[in-house]
DRENTORPA-537473 format. One line per 4 residues: their letters; for each residue x, y negated, z of N, C-alpha, C, O, CB. Coordinates in steps of 0.1 Angstrom, whole numbers, plus 5000, padded with zeros to 4 digits. Glycine has a CB too. Layout:
BEGIN
A) X Y Z X Y Z X Y Z X Y Z X Y Z | ...
% end
This chain:
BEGIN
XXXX) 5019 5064 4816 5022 5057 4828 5037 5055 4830 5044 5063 4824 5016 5064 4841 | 5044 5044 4839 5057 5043 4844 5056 5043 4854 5045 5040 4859 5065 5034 4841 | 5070 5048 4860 5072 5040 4874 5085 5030 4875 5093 5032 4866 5074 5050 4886 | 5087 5023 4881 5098 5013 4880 5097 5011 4897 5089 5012 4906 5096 4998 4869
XXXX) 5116 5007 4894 5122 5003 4907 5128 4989 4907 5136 4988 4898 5133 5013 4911 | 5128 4976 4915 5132 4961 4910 5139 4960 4924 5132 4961 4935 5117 4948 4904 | 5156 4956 4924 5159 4952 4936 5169 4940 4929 5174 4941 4918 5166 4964 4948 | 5170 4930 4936 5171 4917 4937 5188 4921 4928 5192 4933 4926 5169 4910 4955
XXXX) 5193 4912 4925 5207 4910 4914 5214 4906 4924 5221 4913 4930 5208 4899 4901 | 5211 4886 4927 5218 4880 4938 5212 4880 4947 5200 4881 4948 5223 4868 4937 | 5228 4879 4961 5221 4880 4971 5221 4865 4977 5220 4864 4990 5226 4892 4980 | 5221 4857 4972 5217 4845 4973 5195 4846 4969 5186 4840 4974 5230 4836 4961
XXXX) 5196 4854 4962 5180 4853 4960 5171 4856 4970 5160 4852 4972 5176 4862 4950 | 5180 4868 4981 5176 4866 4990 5161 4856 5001 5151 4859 5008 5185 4866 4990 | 5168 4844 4998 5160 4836 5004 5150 4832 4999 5141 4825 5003 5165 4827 5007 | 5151 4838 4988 5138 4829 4979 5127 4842 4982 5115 4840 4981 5143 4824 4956
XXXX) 5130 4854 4984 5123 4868 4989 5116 4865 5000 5104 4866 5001 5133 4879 4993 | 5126 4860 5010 5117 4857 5021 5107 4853 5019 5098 4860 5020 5121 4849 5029 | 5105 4838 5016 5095 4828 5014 5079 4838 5007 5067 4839 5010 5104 4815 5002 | 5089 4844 4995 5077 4853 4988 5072 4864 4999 5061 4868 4999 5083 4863 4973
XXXX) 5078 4867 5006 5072 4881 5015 5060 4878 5024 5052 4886 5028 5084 4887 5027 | 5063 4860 5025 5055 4862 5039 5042 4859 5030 5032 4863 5036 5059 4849 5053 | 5040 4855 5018 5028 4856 5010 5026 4866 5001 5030 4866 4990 5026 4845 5003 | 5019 4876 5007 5013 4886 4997 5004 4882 4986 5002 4890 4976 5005 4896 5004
XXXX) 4999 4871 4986 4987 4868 4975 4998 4862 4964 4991 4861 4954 4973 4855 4980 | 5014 4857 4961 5012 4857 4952 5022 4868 4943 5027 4865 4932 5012 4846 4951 | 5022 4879 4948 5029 4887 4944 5027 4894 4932 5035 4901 4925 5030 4894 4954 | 5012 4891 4929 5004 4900 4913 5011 4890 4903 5013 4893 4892 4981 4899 4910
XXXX) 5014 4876 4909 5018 4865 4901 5028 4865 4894 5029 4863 4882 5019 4857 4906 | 5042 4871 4906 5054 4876 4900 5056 4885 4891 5064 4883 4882 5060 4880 4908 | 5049 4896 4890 5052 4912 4888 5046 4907 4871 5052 4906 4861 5041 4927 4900 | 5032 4905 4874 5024 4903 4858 5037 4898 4847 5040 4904 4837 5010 4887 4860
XXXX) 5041 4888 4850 5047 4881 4837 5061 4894 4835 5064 4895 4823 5054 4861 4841 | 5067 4901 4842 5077 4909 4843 5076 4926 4832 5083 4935 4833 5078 4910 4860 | 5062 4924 4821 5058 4934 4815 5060 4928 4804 5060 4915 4803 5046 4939 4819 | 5063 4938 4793 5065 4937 4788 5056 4924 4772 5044 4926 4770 5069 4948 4792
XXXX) 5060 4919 4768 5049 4909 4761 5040 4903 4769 5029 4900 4764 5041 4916 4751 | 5042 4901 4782 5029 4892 4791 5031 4882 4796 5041 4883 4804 5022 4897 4801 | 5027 4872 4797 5029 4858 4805 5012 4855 4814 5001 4858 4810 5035 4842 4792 | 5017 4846 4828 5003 4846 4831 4993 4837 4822 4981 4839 4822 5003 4842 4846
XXXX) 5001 4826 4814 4995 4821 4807 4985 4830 4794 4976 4824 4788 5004 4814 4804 | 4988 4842 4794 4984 4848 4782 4975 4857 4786 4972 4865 4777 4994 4853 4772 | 4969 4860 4796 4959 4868 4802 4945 4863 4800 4942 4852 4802 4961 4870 4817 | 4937 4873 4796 4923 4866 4800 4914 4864 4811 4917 4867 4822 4915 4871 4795
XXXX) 4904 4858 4806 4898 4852 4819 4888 4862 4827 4883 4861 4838 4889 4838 4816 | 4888 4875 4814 4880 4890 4819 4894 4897 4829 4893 4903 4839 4874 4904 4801 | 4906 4894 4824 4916 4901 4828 4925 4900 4841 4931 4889 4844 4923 4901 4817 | 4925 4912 4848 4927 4907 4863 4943 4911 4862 4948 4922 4862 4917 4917 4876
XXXX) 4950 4900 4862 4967 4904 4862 4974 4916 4872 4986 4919 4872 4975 4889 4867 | 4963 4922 4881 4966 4933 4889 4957 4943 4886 4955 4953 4893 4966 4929 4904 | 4953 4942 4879 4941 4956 4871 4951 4967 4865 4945 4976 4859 4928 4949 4855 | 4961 4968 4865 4967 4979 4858 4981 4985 4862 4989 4993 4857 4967 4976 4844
XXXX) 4981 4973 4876 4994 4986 4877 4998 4984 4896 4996 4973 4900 5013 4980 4864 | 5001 4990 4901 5002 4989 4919 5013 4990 4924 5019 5000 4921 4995 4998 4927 | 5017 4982 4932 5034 4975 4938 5029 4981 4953 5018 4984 4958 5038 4949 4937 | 5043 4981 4957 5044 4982 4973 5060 4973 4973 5069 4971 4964 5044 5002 4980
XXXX) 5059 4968 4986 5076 4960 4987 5080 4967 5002 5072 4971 5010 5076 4936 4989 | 5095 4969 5002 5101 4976 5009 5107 4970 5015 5105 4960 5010 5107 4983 5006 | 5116 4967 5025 5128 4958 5031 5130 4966 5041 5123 4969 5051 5126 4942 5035 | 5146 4969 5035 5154 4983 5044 5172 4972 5046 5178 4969 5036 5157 5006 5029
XXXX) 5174 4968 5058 5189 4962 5059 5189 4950 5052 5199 4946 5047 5200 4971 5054 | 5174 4943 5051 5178 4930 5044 5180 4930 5028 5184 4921 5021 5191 4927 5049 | 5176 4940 5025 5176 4944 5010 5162 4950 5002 5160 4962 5003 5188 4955 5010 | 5154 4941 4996 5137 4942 4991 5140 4953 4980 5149 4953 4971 5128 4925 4983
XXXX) 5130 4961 4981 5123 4968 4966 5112 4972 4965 5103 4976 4972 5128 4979 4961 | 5111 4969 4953 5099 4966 4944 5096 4978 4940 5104 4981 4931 5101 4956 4932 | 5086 4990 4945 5082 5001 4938 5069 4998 4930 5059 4996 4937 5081 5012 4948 | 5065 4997 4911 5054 4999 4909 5055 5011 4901 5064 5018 4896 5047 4988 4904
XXXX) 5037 5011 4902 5031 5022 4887 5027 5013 4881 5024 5002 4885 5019 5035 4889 | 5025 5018 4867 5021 5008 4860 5018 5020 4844 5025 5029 4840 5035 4993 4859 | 5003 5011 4839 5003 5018 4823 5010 5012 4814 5011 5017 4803 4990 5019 4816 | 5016 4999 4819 5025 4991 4804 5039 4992 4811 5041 4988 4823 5020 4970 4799
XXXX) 5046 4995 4807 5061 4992 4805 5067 4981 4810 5064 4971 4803 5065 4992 4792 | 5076 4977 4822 5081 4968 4824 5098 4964 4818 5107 4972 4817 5079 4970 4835 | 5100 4949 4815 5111 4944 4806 5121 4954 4815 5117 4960 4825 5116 4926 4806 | 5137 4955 4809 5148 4961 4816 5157 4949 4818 5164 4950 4829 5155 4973 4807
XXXX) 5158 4937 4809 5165 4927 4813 5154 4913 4817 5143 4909 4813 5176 4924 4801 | 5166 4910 4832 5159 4902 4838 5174 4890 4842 5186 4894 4844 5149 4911 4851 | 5169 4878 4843 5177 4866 4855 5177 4875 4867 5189 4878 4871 5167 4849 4859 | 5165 4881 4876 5166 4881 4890 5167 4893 4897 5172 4897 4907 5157 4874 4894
XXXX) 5157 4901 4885 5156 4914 4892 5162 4923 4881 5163 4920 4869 5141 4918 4897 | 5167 4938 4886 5172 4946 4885 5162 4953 4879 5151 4949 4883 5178 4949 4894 | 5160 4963 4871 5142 4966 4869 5148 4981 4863 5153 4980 4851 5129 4953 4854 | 5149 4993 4870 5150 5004 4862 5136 5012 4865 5129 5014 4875 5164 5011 4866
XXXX) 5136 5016 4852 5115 5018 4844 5117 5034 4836 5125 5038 4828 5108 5000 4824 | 5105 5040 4841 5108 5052 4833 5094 5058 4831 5085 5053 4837 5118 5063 4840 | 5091 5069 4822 5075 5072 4820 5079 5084 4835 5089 5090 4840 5069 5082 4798 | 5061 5081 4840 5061 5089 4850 5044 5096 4847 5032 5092 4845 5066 5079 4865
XXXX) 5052 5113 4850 5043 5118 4846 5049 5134 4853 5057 5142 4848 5039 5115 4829 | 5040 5132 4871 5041 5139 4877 5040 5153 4874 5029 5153 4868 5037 5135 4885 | 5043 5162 4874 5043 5177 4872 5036 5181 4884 5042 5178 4894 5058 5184 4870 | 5029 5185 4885 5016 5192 4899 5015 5206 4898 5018 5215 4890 4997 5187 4896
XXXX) 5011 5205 4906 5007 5226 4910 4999 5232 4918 5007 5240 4924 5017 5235 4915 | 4990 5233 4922 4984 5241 4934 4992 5249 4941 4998 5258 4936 4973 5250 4931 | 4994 5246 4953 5000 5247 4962 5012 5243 4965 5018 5249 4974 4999 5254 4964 | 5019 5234 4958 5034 5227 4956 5029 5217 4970 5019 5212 4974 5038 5218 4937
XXXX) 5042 5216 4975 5045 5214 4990 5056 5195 4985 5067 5193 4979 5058 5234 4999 | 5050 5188 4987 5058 5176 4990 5055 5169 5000 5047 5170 5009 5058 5167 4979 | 5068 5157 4995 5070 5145 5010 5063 5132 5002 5064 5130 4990 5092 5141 5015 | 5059 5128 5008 5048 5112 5008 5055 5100 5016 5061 5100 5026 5033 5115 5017
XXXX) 5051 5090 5007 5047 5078 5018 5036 5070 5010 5035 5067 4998 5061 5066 5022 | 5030 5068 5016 5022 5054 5013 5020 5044 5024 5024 5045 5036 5007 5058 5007 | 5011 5033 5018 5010 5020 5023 4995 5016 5023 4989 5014 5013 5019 5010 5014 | 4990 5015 5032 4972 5017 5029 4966 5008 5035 4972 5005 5046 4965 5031 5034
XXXX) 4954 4998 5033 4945 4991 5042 4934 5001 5045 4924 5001 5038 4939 4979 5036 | 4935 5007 5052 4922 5017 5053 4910 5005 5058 4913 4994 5064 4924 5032 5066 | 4897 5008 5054 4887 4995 5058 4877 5005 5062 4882 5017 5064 4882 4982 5045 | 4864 5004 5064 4851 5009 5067 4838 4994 5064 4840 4982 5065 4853 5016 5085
XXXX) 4828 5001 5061 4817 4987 5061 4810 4988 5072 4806 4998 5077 4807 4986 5049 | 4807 4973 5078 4801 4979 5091 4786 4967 5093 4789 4956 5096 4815 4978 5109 | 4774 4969 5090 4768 4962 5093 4767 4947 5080 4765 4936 5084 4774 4961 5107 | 4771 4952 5063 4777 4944 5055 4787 4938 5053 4789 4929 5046 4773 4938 5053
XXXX) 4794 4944 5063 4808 4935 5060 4820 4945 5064 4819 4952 5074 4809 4921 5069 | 4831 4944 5055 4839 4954 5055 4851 4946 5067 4854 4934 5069 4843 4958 5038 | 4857 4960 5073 4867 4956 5084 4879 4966 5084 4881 4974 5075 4860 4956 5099 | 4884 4965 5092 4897 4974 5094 4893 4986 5103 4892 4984 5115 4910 4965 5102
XXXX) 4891 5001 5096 4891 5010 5105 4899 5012 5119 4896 5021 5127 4892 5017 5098 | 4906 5006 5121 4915 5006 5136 4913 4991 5138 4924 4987 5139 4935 5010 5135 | 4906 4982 5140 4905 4974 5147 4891 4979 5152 4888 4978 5164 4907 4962 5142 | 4882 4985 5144 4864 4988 5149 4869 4998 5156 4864 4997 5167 4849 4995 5136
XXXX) 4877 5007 5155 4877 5022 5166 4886 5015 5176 4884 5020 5187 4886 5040 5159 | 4892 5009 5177 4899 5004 5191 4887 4998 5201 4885 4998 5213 4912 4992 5188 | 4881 4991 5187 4870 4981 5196 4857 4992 5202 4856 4995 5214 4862 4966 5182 | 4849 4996 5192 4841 5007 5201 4849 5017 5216 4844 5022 5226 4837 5019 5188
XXXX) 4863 5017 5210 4867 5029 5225 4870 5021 5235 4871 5026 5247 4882 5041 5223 | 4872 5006 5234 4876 4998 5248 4862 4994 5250 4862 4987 5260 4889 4983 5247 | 4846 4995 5244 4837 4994 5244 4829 5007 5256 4821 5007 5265 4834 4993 5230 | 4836 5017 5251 4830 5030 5257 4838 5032 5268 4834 5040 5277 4828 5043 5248
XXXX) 4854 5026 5270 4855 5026 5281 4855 5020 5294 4860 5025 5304 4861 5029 5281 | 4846 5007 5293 4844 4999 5299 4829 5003 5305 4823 5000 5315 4847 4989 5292 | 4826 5009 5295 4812 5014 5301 4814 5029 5309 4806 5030 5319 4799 5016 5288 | 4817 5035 5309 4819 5044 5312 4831 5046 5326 4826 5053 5335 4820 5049 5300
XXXX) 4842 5042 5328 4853 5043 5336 4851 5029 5342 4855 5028 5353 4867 5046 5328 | 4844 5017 5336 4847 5001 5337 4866 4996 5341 4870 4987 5349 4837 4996 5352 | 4871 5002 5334 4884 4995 5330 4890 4995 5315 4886 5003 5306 4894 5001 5337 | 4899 4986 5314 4904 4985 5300 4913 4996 5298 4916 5003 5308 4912 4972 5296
XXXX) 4919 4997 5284 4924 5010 5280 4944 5007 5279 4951 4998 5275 4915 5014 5262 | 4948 5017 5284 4959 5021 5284 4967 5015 5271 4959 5010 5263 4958 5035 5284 | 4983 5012 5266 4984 5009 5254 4987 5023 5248 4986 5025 5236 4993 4997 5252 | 4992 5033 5258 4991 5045 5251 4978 5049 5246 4978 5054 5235 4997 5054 5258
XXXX) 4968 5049 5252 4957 5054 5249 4950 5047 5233 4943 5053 5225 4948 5051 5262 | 4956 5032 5234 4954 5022 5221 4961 5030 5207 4956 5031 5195 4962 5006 5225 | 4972 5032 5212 4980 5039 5202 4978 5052 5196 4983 5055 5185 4991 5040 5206 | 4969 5062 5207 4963 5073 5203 4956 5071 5194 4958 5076 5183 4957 5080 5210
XXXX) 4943 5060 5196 4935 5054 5191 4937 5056 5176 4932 5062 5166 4935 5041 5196 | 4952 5047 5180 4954 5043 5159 4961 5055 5151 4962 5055 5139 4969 5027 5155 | 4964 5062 5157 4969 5074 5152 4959 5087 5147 4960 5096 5139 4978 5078 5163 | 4948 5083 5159 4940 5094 5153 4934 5086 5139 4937 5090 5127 4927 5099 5165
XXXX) 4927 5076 5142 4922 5071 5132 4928 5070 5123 4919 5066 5117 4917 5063 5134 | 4936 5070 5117 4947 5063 5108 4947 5081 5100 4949 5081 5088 4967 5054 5119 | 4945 5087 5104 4954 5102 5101 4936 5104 5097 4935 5105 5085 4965 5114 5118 | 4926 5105 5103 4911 5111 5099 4908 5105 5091 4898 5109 5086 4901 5112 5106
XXXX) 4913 5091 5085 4908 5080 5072 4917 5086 5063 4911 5086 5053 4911 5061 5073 | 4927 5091 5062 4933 5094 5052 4932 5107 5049 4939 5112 5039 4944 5091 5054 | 4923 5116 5058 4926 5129 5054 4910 5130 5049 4904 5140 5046 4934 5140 5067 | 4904 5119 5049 4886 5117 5042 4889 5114 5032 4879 5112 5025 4873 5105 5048
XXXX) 4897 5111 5027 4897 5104 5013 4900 5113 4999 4908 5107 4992 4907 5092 5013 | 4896 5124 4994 4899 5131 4989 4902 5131 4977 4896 5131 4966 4894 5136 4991 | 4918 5131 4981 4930 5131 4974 4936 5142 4964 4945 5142 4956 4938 5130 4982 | 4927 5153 4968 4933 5169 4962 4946 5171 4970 4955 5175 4963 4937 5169 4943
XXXX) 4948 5169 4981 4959 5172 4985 4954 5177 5007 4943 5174 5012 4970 5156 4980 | 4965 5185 5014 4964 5189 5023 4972 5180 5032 4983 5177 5030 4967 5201 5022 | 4967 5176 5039 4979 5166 5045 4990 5178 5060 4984 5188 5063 4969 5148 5055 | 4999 5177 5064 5008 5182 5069 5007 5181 5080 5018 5175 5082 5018 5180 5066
XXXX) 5003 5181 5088 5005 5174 5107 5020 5179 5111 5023 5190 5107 4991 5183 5123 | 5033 5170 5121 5030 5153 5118 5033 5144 5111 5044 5143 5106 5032 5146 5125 | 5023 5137 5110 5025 5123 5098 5036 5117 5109 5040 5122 5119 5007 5110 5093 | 5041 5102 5103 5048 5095 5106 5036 5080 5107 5034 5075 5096 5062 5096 5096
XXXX) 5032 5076 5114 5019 5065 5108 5022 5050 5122 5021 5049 5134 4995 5076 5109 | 5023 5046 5114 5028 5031 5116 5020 5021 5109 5016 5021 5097 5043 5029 5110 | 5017 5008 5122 5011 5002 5113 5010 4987 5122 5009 4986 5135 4997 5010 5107 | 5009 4976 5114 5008 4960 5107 5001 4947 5104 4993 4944 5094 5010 4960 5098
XXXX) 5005 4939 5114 4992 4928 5103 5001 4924 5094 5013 4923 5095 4984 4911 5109 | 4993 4920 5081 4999 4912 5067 4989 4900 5067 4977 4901 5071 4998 4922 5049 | 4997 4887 5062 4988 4876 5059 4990 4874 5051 5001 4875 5046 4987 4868 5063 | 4978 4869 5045 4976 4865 5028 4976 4844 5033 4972 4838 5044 4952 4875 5018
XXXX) 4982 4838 5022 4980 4825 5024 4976 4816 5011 4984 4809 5006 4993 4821 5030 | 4963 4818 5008 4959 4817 4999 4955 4802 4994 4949 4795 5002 4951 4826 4999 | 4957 4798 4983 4953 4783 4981 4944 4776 4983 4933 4779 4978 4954 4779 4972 | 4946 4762 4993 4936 4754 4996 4925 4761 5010 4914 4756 5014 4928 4753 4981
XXXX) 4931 4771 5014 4921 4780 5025 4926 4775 5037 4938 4776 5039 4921 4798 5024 | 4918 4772 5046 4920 4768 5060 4926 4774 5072 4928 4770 5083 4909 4765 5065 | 4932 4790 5065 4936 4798 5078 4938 4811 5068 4930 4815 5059 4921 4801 5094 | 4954 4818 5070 4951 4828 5062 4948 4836 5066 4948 4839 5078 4955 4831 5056
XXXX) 4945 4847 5053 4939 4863 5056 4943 4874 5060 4951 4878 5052 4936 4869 5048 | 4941 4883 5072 4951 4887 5080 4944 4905 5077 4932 4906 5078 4952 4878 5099 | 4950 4913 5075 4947 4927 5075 4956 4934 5077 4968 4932 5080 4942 4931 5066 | 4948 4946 5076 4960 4958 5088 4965 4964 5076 4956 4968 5068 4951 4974 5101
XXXX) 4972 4965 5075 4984 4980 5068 4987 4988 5076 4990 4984 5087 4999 4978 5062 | 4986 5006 5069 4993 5013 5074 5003 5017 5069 5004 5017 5056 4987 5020 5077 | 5016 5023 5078 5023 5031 5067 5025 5045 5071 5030 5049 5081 5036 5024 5064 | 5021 5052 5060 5021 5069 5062 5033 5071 5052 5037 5064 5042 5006 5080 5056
XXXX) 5039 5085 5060 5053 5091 5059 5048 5108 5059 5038 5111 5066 5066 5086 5074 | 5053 5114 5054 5054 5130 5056 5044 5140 5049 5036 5136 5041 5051 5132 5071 | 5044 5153 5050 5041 5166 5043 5030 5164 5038 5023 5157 5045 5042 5178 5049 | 5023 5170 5026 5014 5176 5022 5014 5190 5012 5023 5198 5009 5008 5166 5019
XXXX) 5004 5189 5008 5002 5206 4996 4991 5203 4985 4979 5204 4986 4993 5223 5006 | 4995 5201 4977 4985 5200 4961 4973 5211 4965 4973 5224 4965 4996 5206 4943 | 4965 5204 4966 4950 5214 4963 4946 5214 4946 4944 5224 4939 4933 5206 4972 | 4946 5201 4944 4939 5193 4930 4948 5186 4927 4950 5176 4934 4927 5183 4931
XXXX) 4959 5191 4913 4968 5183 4908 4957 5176 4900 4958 5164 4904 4981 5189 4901 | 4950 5175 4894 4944 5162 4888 4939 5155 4896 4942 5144 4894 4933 5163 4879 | 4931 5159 4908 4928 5148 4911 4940 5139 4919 4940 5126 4919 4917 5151 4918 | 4949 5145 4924 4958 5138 4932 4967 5126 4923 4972 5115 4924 4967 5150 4938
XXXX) 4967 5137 4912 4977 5123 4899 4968 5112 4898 4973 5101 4896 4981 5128 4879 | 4953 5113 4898 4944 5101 4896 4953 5094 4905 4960 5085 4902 4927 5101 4899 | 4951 5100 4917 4951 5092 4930 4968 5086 4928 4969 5074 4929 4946 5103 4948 | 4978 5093 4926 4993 5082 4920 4990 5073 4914 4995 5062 4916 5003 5087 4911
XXXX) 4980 5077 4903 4980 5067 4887 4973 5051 4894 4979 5040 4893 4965 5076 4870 | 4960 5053 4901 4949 5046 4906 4954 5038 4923 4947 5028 4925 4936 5060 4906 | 4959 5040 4929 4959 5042 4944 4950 5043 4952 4940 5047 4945 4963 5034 4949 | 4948 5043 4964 4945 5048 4974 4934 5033 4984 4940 5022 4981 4962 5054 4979
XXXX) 4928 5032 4989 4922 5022 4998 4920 5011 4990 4921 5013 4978 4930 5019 5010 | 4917 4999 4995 4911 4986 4991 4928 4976 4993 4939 4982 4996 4894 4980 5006 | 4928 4965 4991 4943 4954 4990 4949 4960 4977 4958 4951 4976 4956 4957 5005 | 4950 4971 4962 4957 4971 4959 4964 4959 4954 4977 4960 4954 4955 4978 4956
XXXX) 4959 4949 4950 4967 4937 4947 4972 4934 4956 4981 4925 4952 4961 4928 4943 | 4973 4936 4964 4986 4929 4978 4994 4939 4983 4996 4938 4995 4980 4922 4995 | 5000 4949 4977 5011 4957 4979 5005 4967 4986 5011 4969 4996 5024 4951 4986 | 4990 4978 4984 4985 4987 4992 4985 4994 4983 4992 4991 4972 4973 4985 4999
XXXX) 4978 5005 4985 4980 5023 4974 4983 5030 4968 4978 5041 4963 4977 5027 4968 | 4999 5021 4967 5009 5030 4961 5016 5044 4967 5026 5045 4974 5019 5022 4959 | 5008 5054 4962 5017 5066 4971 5028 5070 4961 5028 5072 4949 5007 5081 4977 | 5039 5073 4973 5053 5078 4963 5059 5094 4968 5060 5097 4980 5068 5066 4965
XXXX) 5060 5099 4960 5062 5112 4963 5074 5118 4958 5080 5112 4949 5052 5118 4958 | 5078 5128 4963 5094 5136 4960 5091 5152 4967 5084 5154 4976 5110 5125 4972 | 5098 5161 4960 5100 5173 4966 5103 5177 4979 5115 5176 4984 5107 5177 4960 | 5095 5182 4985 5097 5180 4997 5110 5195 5003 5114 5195 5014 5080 5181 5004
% end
């Protein structure tokens, strides 16, 4: 496996970032041809140009990066992007103590059809408190809402890892603007920050290698990790 880091050369490119940011759908588009020996032209029609490696995008002061994992190797020279690539092959331990972030769609299925776990728990609790109190809910109370939930979807998903209380959990609509579609696709991101403890270094490296929740093709399940 690698991981690589891609931040823009010119800052004239800038603008052309923008435009890409506000469309997450075509971001598998960019990254694919940027590996080593691949063009989108040369993929098969079994082959999902986001089947093998998971991006998250960053934008800190006006300045994008590109974090992926990936099992193939990405080029080092580029026109646009900066691309420093290295084999990544976490060292784990039971009970080793690090710092996190990830980027997650957490979803749930409800009734055949899959949704955003913090839009269904907001909606059931302004449901139960209307029945119950008959008024609408607080925006602090909304925010508890997303916090609890956001923190009990992630700590169900078993990661081999302990999570730390407190997280840092923030969270987003993203729209997808996909071709020829009448309205685009709007889902929740979260973003988690902060502590955990290796239970299951194998399983947890799956969970680096693999990611985490449903969107990974639109910049979801990349968790990144550092010594805490």
């Amino acid at each position: 496996m690698y991981i690589s880091r891609l931040t823009l050369k010119a800052q004239n490119s800038y603008q052309w970032f923008k435009v890409l940011k506000k469309n997450q759908y075509q971001w598998h588009q960019v990254l694919w041809p940027l590996f080593e020996g691949q063009s989108l032209r040369h993929h098969s029609h079994d082959q999902k140009p986001w089947a093998d490696f998971l991006y998250r995008v960053d934008l800190s002061e006006n300045q994008p990066t590109v974090y992926v994992v990936s099992a193939r190797k990405m080029q080092t020279e580029h026109s646009l992007w900066q691309i420093d690539s290295k084999p990544y092959q976490p060292q784990l331990y039971p009970g080793q103590t690090l710092f996190f972030s990830l980027r997650a769609n957490p979803t749930l299925k409800h009734r055949g059809k899959r949704h955003s776990v913090i839009t269904h728990a907001k909606k059931i609790f302004k449901q139960q408190l209307q029945a119950t109190q008959n008024r609408l809910p607080e925006p602090y109370e909304l925010w508890q809402v997303t916090q609890q939930t956001a923190y009990q979807w992630l700590d169900k998903q078993s990661l081999g890892i302990q999570l730390k209380a407190p997280l840092r959990i923030e969270h987003h609509d993203e729209y997808l603007h996909k071709n020829k579609a009448p309205a685009p696709i709007c889902y929740t991101a979260i973003d988690y920050q902060g502590s955990c403890t290796v239970n299951d270094p194998k399983r947890f490296k799956q969970a680096l290698y693999q990611g985490v929740g449903k969107s990974r093709r639109f910049g979801c399940g990349l968790i990144l990790i550092k010594p805490a």
